[in-house]
One Martini backbone bead per residue (centre of mass of N, CA, C, O) as a GRO file, in nm:
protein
  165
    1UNK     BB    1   0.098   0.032   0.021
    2UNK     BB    2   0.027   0.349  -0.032
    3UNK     BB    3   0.088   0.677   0.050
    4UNK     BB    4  -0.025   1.002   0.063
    5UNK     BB    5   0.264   1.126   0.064
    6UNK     BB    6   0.364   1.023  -0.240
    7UNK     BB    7   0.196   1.071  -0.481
    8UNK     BB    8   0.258   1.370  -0.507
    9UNK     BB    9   0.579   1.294  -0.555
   10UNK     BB   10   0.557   1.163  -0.810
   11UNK     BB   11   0.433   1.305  -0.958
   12UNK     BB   12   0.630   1.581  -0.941
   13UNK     BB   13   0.851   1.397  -1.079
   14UNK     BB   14   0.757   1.366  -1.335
   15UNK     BB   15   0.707   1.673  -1.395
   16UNK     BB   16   0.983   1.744  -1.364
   17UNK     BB   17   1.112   1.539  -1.580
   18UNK     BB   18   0.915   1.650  -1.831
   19UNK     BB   19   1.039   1.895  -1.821
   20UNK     BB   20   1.359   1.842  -1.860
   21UNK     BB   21   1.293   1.731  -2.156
   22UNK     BB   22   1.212   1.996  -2.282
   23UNK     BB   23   1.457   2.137  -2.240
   24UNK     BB   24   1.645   1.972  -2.456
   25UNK     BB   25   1.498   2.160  -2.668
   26UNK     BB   26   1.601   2.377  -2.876
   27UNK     BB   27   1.485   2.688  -3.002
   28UNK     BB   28   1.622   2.898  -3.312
   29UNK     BB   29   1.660   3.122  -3.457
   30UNK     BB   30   1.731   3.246  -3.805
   31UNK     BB   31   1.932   3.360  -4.070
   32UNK     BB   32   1.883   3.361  -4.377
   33UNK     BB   33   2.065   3.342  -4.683
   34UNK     BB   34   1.926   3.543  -4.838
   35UNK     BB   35   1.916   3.791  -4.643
   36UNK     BB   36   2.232   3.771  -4.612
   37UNK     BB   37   2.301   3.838  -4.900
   38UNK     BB   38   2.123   4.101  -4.904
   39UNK     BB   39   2.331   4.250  -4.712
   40UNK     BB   40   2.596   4.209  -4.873
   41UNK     BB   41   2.523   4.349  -5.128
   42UNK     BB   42   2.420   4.639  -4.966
   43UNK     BB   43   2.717   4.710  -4.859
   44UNK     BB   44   2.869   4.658  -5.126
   45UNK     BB   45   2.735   4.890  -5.239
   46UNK     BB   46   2.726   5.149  -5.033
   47UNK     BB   47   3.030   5.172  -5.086
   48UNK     BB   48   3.065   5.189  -5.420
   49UNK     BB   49   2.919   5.461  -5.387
   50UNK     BB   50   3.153   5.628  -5.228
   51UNK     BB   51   3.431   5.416  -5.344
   52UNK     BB   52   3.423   5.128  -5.188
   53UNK     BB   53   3.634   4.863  -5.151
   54UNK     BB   54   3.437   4.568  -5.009
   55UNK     BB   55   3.371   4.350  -4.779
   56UNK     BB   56   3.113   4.103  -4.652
   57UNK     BB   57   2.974   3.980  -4.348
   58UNK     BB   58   2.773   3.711  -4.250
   59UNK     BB   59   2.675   3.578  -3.955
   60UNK     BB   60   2.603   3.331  -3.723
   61UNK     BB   61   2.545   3.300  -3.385
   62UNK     BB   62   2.786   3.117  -3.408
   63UNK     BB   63   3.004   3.233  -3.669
   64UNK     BB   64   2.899   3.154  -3.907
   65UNK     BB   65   2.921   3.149  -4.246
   66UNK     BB   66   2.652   3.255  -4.460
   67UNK     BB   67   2.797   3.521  -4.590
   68UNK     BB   68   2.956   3.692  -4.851
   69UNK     BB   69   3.143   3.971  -5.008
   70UNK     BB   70   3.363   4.089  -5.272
   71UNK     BB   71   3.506   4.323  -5.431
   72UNK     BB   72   3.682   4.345  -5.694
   73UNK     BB   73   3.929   4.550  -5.509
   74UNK     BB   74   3.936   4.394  -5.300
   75UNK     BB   75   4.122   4.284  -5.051
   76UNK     BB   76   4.149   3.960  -4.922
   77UNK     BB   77   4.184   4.065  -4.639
   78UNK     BB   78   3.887   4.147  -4.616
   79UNK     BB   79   3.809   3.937  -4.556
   80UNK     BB   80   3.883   3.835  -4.239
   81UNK     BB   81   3.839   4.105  -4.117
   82UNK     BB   82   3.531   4.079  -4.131
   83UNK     BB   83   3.473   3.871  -4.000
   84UNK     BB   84   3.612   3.908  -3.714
   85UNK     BB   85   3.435   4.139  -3.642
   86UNK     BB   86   3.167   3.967  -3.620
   87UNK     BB   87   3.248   3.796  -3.405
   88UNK     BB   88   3.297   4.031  -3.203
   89UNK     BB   89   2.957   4.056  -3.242
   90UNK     BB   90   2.931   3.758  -3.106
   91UNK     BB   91   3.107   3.764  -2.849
   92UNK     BB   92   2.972   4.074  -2.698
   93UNK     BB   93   2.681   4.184  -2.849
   94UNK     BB   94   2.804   4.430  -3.006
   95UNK     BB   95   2.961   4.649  -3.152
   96UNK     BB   96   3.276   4.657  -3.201
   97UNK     BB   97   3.338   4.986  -3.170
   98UNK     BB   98   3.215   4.945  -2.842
   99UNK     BB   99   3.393   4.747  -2.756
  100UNK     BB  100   3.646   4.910  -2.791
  101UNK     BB  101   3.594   5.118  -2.606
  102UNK     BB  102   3.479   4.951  -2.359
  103UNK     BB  103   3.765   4.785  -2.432
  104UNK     BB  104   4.056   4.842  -2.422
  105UNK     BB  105   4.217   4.681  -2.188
  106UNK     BB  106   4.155   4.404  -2.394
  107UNK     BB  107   4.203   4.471  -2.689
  108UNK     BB  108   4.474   4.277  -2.733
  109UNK     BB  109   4.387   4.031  -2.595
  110UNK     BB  110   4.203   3.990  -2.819
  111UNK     BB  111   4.294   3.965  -3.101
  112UNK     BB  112   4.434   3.723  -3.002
  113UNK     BB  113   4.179   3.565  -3.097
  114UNK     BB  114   4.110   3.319  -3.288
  115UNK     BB  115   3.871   3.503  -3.485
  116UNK     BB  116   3.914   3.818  -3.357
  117UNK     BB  117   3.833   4.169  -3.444
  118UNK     BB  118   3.855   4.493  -3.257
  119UNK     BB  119   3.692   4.668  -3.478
  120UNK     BB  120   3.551   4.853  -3.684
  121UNK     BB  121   3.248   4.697  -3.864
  122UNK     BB  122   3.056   4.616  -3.673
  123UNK     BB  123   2.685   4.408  -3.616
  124UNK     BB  124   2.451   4.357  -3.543
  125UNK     BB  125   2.176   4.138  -3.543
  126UNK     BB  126   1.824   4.208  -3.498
  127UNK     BB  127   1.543   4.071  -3.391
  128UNK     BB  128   1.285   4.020  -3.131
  129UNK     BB  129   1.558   4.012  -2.888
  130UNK     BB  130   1.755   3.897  -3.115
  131UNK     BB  131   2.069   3.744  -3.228
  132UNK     BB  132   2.092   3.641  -3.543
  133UNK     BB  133   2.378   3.818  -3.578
  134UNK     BB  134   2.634   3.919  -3.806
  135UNK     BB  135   2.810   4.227  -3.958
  136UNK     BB  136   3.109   4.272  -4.172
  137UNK     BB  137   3.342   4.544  -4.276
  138UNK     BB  138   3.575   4.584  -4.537
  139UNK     BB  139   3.803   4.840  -4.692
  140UNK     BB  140   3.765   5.121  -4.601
  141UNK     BB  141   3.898   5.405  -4.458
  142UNK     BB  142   3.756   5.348  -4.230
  143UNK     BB  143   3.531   5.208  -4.001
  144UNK     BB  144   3.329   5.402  -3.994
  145UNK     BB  145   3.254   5.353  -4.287
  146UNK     BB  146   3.198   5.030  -4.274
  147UNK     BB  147   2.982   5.081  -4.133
  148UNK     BB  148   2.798   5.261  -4.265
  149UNK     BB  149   2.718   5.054  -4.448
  150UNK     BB  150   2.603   4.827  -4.260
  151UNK     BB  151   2.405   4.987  -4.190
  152UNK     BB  152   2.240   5.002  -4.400
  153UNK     BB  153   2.165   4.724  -4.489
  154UNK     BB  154   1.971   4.714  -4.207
  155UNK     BB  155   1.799   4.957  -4.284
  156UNK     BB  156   1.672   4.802  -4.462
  157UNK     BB  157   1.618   4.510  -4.317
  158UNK     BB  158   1.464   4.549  -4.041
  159UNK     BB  159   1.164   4.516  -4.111
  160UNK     BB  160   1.195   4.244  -4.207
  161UNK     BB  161   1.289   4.119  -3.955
  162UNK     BB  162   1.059   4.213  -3.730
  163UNK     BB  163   0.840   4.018  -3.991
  164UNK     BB  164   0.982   3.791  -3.899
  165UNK     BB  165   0.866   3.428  -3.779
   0.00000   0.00000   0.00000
């Protein structure tokens, strides 16, 4: 015969262990390649527009990259820069040049961190409180340039990520 405080205990242990199974899996928003190739074709286009020859690269949340685009006179070395930069707003979660200026502390020992490079060009991607990933771009004359491209391109498709389901 089972006691009348036993069920109750047994019950929780079942419901509890059933939480604990559904947290097992996790759902993650993505950011579609269609996308991320827009969005490196629009920072490489507003780029080209001002007259710079530059690369753009959007990497997913976890770092990987999901789209490049490298503009025709774009030195090799922007593809590396770019990416870096984005992997660093992968990093800390904010845009690389706001690292960089909020950790100056840390910032030789960042560099140095194989695939993370702290300098402006970097911005998070983000929609319905969500961090989707990020954009970098590599090869204008200076990093607040790179941003301005990269940042053309947000704007361009904020809308359509806060309305994408």
């Amino acid at each position: 015969m089972v006691s009348a405080g036993i069920v109750p205990l047994l019950c929780g242990l079942l419901i509890a262990s059933s939480t604990a199974l559904a947290a097992d899996i996790i759902s993650a928003k993505r950011l579609s390649p269609d996308l991320a190739l827009e969005m490196v074709k629009a920072s490489v286009e507003s780029c080209r527009a001002d007259g710079y020859q530059v690369t753009a690269v959007v990497v997913a949340s976890d770092g990987a990259e999901v789209a490049l685009m490298r503009d025709v006179h774009a030195s090799r070395f922007t593809i590396q820069i770019a990416r870096e930069k984005a992997n660093a707003v992968i990093l800390s979660g904010i845009a690389s040049g706001a690292f960089r200026d909020n950790r100056r502390d840390i910032q030789q020992e960042m560099n140095h961190v194989d695939g993370v490079l702290v300098l402006q060009g970097g911005l998070p991607i983000e929609a319905g409180g969500y961090q989707l990933g990020a954009i970098g771009v590599s090869g204008a004359p200076g990093g607040d340039r790179d941003e301005a491209c990269a940042r053309k391109a947000l704007n361009k498709y904020q809308e359509r990520l806060e309305f994408a389901e």
